[in-house]
N, CA, C and O atoms as CSV, one atom per row, in Angstrom:
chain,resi,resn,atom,element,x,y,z
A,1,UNK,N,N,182.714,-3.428,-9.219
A,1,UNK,CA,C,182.650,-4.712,-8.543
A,1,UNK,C,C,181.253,-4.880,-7.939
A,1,UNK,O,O,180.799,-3.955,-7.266
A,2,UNK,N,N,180.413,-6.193,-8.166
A,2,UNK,CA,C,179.004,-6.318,-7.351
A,2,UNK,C,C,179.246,-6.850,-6.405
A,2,UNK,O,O,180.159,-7.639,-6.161
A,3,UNK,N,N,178.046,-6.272,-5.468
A,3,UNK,CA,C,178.133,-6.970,-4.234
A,3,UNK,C,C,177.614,-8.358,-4.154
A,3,UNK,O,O,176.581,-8.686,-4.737
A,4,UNK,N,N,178.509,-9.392,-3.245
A,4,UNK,CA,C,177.518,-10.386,-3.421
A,4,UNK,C,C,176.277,-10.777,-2.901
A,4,UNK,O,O,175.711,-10.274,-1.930
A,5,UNK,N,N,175.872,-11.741,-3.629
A,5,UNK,CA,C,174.030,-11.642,-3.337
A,5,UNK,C,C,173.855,-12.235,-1.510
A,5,UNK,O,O,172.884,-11.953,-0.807
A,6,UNK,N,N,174.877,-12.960,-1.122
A,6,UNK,CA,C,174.821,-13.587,0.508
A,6,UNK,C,C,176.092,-13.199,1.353
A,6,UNK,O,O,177.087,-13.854,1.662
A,7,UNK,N,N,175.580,-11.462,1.708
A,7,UNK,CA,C,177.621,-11.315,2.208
A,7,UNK,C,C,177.947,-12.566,3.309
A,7,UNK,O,O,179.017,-13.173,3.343
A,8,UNK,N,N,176.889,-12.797,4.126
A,8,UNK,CA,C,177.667,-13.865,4.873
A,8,UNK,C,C,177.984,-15.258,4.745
A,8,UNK,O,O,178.643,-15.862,5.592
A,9,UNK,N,N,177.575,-15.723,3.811
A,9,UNK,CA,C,177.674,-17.034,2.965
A,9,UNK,C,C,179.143,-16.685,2.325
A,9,UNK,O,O,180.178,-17.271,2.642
A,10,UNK,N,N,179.018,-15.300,1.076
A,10,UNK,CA,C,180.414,-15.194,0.487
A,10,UNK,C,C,181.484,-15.040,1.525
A,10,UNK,O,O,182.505,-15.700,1.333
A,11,UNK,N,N,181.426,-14.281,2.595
A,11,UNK,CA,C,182.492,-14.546,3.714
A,11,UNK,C,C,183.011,-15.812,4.086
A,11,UNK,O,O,184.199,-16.130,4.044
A,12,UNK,N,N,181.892,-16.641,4.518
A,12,UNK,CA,C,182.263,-17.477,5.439
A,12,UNK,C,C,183.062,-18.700,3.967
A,12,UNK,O,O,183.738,-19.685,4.268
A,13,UNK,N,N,182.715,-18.243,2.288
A,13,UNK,CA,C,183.438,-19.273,1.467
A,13,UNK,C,C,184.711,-18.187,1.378
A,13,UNK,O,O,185.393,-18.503,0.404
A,14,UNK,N,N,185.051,-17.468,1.798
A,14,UNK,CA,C,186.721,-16.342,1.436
A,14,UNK,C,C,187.623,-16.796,2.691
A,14,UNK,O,O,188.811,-16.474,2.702
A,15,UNK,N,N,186.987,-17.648,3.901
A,15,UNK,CA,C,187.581,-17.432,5.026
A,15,UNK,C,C,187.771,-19.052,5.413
A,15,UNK,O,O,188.361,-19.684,6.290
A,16,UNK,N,N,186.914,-19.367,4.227
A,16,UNK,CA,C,187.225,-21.193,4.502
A,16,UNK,C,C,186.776,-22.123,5.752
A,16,UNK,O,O,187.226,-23.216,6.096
A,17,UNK,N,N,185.381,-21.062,6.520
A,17,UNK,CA,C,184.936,-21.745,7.425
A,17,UNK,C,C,183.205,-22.448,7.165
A,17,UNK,O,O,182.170,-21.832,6.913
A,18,UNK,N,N,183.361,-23.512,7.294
A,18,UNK,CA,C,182.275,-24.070,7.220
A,18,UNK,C,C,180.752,-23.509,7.397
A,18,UNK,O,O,180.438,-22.788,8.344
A,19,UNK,N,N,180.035,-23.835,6.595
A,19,UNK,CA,C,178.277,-23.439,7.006
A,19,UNK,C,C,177.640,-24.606,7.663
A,19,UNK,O,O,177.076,-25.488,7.015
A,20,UNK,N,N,177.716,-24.603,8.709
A,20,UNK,CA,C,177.281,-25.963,9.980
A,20,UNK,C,C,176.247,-25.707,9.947
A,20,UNK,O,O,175.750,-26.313,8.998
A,21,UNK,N,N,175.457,-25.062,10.499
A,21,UNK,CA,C,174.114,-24.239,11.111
A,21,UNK,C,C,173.285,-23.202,10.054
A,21,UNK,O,O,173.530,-22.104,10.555
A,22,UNK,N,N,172.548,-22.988,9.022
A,22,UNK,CA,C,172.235,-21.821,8.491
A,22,UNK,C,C,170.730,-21.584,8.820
A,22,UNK,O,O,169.842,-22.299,8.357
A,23,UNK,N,N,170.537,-20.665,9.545
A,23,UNK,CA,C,168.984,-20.152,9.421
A,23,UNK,C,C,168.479,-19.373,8.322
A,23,UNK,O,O,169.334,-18.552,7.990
A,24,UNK,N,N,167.344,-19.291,7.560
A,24,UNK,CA,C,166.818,-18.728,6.729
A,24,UNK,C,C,165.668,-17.886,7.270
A,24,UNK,O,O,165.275,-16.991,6.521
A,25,UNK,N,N,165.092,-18.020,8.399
A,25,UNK,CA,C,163.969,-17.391,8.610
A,25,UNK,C,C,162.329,-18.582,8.497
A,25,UNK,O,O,161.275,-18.346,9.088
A,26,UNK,N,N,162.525,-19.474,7.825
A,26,UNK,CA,C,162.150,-21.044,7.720
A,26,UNK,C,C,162.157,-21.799,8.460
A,26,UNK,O,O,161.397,-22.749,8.274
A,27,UNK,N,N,162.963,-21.786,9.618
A,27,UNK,CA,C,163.046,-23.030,10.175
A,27,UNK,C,C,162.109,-22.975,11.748
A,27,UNK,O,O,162.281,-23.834,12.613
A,28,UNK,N,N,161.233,-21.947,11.890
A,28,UNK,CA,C,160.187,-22.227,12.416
A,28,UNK,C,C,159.137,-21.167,12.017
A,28,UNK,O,O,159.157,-20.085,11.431
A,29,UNK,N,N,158.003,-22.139,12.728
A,29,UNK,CA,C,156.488,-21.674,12.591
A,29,UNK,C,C,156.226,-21.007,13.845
A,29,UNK,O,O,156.826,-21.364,14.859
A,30,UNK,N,N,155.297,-19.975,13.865
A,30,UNK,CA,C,154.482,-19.560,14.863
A,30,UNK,C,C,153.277,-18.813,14.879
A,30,UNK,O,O,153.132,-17.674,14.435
A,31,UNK,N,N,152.346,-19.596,15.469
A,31,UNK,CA,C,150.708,-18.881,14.833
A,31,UNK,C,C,150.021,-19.284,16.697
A,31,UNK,O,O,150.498,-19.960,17.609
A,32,UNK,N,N,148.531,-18.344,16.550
A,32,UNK,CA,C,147.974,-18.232,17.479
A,32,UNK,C,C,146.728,-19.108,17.370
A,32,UNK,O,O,145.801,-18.458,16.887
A,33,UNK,N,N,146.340,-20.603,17.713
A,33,UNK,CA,C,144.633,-20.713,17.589
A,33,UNK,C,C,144.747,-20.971,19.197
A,33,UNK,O,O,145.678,-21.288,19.937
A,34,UNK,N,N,143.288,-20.672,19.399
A,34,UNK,CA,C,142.538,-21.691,20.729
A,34,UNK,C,C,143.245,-21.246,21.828
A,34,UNK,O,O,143.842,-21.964,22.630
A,35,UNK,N,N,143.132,-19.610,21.850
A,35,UNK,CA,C,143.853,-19.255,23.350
A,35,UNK,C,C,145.045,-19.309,23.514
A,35,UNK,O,O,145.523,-18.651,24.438
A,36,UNK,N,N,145.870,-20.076,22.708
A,36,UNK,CA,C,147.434,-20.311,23.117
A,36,UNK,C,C,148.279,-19.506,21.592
A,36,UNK,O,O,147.737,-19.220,20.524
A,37,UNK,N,N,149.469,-19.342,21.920
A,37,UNK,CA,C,150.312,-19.599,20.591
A,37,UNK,C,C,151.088,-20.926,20.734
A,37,UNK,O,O,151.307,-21.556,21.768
A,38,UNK,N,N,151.547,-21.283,19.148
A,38,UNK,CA,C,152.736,-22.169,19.372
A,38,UNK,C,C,153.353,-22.370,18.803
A,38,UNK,O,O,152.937,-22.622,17.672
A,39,UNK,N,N,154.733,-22.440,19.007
A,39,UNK,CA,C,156.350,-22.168,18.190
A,39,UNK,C,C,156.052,-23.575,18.089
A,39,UNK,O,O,155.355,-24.299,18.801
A,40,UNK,N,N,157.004,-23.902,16.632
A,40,UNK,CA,C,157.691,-25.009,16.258
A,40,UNK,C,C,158.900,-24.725,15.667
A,40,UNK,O,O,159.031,-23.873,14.789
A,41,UNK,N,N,159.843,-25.444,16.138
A,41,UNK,CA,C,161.123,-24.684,15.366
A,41,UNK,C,C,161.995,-26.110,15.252
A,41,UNK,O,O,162.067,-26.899,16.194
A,42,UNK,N,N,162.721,-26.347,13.811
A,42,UNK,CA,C,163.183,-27.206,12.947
A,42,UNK,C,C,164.414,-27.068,13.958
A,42,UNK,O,O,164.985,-25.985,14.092
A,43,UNK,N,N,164.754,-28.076,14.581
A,43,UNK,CA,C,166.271,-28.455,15.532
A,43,UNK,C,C,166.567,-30.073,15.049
A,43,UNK,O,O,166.849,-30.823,15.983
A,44,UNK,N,N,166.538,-30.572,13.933
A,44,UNK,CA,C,167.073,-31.636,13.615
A,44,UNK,C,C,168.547,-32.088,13.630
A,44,UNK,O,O,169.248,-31.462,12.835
A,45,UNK,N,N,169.274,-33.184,14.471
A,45,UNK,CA,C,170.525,-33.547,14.892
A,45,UNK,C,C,170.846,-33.159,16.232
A,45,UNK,O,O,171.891,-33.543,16.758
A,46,UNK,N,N,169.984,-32.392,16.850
A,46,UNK,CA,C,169.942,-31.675,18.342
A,46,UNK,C,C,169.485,-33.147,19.181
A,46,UNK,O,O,168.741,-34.061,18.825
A,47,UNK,N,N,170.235,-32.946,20.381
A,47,UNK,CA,C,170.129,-33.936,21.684
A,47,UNK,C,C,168.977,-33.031,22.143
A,47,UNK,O,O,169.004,-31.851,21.792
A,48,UNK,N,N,167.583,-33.662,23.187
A,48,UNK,CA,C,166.934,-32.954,23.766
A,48,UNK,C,C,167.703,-32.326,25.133
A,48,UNK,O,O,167.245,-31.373,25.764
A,49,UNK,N,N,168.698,-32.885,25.407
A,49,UNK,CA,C,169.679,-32.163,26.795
A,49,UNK,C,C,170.432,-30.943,25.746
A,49,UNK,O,O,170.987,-30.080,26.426
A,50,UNK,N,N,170.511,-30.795,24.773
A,50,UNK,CA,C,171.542,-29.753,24.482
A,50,UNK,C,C,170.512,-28.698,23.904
A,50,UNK,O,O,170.891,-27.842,23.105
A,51,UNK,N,N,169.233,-28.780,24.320
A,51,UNK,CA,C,168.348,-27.606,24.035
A,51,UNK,C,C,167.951,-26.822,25.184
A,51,UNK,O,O,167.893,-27.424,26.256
A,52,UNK,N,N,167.659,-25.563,25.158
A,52,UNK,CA,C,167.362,-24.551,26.367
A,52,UNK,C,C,166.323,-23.850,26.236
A,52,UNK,O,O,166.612,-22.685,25.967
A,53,UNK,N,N,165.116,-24.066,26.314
A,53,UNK,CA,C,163.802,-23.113,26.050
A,53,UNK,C,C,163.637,-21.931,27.659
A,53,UNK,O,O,162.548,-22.178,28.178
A,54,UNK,N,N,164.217,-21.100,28.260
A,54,UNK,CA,C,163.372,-20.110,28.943
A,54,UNK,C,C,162.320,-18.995,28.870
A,54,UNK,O,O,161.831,-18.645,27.796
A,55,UNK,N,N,162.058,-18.563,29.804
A,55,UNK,CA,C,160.607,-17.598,29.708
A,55,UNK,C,C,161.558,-16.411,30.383
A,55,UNK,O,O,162.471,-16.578,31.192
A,56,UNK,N,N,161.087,-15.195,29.825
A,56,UNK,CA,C,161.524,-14.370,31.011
A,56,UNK,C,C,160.904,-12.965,30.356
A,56,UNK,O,O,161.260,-12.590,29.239
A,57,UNK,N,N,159.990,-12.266,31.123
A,57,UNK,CA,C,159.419,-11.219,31.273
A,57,UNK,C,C,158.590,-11.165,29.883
A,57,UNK,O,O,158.176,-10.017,29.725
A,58,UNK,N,N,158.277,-11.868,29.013
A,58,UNK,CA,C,157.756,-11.847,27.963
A,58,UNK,C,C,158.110,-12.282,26.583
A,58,UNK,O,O,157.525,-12.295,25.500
A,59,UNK,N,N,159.348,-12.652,27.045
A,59,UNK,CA,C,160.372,-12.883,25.857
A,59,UNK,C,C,160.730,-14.268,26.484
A,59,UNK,O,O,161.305,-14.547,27.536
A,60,UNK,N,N,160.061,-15.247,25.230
A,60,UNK,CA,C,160.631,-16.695,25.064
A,60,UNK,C,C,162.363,-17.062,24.273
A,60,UNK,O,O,162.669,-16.372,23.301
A,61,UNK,N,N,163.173,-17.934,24.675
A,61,UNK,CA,C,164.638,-17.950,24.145
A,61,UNK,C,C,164.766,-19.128,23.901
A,61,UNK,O,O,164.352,-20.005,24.660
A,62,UNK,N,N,165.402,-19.367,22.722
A,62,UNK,CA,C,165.473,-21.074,22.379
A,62,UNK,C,C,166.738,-20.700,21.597
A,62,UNK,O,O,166.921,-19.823,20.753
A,63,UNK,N,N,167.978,-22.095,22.394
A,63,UNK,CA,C,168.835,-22.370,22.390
A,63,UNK,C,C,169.420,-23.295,22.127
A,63,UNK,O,O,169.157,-24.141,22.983
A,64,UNK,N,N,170.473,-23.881,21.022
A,64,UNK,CA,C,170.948,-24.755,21.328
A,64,UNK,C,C,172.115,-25.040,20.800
A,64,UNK,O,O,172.306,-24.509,19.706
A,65,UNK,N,N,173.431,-26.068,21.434
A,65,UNK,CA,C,174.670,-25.980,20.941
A,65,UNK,C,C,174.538,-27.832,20.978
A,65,UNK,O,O,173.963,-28.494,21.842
A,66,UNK,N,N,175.214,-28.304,19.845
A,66,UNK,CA,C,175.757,-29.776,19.579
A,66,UNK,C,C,176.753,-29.511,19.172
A,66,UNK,O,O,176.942,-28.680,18.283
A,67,UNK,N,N,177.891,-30.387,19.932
A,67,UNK,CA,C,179.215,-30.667,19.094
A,67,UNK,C,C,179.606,-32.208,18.624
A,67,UNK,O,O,179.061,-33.157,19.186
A,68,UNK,N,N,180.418,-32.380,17.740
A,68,UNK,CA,C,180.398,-33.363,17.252
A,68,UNK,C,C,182.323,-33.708,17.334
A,68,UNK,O,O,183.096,-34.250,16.545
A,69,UNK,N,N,182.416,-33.375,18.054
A,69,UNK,CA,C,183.928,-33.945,18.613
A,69,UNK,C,C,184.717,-34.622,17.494
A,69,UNK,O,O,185.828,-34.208,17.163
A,70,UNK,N,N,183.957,-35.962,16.758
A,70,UNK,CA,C,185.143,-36.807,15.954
A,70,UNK,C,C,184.535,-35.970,14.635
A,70,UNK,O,O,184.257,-36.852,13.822
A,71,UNK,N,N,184.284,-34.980,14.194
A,71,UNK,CA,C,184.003,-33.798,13.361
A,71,UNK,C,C,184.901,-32.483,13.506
A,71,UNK,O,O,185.302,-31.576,12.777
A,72,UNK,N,N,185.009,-32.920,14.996
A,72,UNK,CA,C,185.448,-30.965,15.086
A,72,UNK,C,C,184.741,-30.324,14.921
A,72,UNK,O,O,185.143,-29.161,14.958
A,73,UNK,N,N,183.379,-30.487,14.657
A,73,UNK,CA,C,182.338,-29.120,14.035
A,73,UNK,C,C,181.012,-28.953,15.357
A,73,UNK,O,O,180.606,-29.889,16.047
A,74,UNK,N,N,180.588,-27.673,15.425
A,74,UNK,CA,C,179.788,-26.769,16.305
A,74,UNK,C,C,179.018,-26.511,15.763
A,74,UNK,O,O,179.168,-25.836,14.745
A,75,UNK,N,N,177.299,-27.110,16.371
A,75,UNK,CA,C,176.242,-26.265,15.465
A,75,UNK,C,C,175.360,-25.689,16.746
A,75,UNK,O,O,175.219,-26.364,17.765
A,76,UNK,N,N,174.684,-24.147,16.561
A,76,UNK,CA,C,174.342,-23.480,17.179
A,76,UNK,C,C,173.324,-22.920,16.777
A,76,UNK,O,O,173.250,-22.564,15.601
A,77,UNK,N,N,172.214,-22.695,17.739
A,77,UNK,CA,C,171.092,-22.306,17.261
A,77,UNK,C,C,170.481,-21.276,17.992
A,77,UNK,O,O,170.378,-21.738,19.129
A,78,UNK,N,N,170.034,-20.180,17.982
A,78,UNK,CA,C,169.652,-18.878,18.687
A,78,UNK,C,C,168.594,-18.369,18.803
A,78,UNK,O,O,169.066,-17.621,17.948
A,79,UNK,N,N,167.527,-17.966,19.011
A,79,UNK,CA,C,166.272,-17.093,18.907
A,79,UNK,C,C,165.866,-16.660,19.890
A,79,UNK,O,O,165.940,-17.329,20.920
A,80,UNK,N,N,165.180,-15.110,19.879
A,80,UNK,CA,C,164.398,-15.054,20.657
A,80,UNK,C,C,162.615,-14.298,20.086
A,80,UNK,O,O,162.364,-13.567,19.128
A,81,UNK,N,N,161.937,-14.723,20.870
A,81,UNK,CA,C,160.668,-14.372,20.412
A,81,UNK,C,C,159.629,-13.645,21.494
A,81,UNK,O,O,159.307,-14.225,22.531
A,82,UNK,N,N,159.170,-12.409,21.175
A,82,UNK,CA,C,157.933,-11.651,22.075
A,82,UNK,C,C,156.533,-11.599,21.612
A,82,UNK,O,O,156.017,-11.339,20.525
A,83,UNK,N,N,155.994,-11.988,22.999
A,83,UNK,CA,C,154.618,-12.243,22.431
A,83,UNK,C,C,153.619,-10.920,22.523
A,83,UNK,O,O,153.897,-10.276,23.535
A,84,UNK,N,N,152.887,-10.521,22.007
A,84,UNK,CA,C,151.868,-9.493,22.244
A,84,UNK,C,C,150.536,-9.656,23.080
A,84,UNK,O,O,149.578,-8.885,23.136
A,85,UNK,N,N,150.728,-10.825,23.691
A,85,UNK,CA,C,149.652,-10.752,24.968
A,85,UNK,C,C,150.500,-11.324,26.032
A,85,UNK,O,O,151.573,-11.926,26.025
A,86,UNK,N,N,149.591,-10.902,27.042
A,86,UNK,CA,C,150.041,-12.117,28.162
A,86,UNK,C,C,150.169,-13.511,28.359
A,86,UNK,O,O,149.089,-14.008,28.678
A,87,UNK,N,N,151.368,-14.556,28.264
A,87,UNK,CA,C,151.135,-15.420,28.876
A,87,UNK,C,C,151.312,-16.108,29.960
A,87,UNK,O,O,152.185,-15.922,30.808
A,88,UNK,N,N,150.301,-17.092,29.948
A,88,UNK,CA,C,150.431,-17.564,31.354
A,88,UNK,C,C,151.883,-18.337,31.781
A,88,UNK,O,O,152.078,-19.226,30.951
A,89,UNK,N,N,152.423,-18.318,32.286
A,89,UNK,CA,C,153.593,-18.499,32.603
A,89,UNK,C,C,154.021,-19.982,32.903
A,89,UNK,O,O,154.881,-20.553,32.232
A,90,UNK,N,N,153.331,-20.596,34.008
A,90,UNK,CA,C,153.400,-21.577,34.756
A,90,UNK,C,C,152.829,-22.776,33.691
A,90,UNK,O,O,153.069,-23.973,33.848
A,91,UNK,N,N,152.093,-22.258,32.671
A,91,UNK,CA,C,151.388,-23.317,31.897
A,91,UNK,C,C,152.114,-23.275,30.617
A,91,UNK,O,O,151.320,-23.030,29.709
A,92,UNK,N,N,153.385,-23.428,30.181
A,92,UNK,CA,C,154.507,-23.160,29.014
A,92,UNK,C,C,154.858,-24.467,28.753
A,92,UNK,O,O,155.435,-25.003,29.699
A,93,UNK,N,N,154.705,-25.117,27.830
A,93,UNK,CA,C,155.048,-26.845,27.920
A,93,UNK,C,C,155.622,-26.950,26.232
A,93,UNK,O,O,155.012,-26.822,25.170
A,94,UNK,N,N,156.596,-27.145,26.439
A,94,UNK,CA,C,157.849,-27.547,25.443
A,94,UNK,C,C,157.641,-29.280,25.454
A,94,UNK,O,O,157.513,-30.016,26.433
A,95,UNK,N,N,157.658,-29.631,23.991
A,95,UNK,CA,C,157.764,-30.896,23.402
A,95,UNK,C,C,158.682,-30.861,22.411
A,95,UNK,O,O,158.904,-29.875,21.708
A,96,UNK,N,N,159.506,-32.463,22.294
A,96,UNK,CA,C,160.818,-32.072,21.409
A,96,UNK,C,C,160.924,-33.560,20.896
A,96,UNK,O,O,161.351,-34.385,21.704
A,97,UNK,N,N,160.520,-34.051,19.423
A,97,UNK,CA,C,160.186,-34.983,19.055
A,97,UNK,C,C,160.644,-34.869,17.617
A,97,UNK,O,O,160.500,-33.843,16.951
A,98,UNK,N,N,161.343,-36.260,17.067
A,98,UNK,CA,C,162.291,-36.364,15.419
A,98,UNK,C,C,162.808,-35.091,15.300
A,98,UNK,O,O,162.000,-34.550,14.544
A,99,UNK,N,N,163.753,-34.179,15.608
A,99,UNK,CA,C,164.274,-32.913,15.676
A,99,UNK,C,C,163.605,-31.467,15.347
A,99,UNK,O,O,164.061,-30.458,14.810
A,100,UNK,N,N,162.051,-31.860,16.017
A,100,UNK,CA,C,160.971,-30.497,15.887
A,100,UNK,C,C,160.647,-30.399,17.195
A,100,UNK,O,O,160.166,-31.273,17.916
A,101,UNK,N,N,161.050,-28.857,17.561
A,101,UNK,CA,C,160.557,-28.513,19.105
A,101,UNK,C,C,159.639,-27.865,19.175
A,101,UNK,O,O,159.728,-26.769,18.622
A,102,UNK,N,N,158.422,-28.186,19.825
A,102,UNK,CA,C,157.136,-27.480,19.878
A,102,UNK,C,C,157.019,-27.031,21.250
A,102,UNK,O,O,157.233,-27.669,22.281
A,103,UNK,N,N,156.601,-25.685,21.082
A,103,UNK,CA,C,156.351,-24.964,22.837
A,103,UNK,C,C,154.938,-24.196,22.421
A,103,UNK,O,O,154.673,-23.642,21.354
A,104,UNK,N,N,154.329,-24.306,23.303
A,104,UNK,CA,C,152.827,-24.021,23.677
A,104,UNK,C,C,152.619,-23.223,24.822
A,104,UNK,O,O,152.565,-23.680,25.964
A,105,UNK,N,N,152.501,-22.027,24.520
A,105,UNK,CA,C,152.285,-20.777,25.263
A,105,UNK,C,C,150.550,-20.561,25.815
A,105,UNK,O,O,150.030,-20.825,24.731
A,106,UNK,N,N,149.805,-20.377,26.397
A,106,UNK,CA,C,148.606,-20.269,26.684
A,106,UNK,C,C,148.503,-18.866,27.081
A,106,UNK,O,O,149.377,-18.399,27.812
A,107,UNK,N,N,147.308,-17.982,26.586
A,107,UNK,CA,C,147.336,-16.480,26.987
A,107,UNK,C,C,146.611,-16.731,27.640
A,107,UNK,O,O,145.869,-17.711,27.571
A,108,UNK,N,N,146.644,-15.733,28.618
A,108,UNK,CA,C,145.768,-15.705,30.205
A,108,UNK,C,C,144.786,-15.268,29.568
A,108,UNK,O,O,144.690,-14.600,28.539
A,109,UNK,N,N,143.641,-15.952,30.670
A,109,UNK,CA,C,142.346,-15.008,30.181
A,109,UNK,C,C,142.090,-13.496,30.618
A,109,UNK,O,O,142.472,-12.869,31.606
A,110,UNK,N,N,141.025,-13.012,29.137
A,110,UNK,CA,C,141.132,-11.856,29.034
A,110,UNK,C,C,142.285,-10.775,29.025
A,110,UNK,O,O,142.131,-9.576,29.260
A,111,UNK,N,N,143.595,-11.484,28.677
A,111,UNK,CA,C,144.197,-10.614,27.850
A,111,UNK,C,C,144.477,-9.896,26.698
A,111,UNK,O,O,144.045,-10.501,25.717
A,112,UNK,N,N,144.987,-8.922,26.435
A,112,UNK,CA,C,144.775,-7.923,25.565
A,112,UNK,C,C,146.029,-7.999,24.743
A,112,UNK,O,O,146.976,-8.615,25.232
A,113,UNK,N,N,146.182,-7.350,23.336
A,113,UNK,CA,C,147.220,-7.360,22.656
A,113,UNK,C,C,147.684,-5.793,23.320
A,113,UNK,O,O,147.176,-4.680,23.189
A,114,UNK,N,N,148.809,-6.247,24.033
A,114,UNK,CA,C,149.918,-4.898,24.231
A,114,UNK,C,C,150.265,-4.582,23.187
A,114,UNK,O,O,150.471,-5.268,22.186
A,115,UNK,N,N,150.436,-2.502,23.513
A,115,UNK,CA,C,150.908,-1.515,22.409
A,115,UNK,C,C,149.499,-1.080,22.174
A,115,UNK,O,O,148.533,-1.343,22.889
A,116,UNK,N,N,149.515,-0.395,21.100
A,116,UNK,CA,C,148.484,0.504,20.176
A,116,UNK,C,C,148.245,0.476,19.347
A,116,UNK,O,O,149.213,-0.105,18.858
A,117,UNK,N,N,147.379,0.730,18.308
A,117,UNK,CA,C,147.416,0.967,17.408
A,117,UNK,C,C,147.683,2.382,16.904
A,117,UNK,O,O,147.342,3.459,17.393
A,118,UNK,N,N,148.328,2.127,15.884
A,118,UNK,CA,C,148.992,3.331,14.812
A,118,UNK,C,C,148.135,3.712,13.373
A,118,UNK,O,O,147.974,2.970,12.404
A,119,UNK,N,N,147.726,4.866,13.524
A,119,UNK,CA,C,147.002,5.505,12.274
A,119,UNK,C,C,147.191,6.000,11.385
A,119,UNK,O,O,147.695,7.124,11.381
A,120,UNK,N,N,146.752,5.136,9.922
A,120,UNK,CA,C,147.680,5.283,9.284
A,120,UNK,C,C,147.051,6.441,8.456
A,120,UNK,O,O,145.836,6.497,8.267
A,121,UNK,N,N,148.058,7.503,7.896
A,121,UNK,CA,C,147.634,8.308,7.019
A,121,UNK,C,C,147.587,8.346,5.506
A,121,UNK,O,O,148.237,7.698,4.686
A,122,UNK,N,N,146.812,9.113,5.371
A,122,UNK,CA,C,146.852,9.175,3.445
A,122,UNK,C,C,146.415,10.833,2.890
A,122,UNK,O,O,146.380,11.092,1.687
């Protein structure tokens, strides 16, 4: 017997529950220019009240739940993301426009990429 190629796709068609929500790893961007980084992440059909962006100790969290009541159906969205420098905290500004949420992180000055480097052998 093969395994199938999406166990959780083939589950969720053996169990007869809907695919509301699917992440691929696609549905956002994140790159560093000009001192800052900045997430964009694909939340299309999302209310801007039913989204949750916090900060906490280094680790950014983006959240979000819509229900659709005369559907019956729940879509949910999860991440979290760590940055390798410092950022500035107080200066974190989330924009959420046609169902793309953009957050703009600014690294403090003269920060450094936390961790080490690792040597590689041959």
């Amino acid at each position: 017997m093969a395994l199938p190629a999406n166990p959780a796709s083939s589950w969720l068609q053996r169990t007869g529950f809907p695919r509301l929500f699917e992440t691929s790893g696609t549905d956002y961007e994140l790159y560093e220019q000009d001192d800052e980084f900045v997430l964009s992440v694909e939340l299309p059909g999302f209310d801007p009240a039913e989204i949750t962006v916090t900060w906490d100790d280094g680790v950014l969290n983006v959240a979000a739940e819509h229900t659709e009541e005369s559907r019956g159906e729940r879509r949910t969205y999860h991440r979290r993301f760590r940055f390798p420098k410092t950022i500035a905290d107080d200066d974190i500004v989330a924009d959420y426009e046609s169902g793309l949420l953009e957050v703009t992180l600014p690294v403090e000055r003269g920060a450094t990429t936390q961790g080490k480097e690792i040597e590689i052998r041959t």
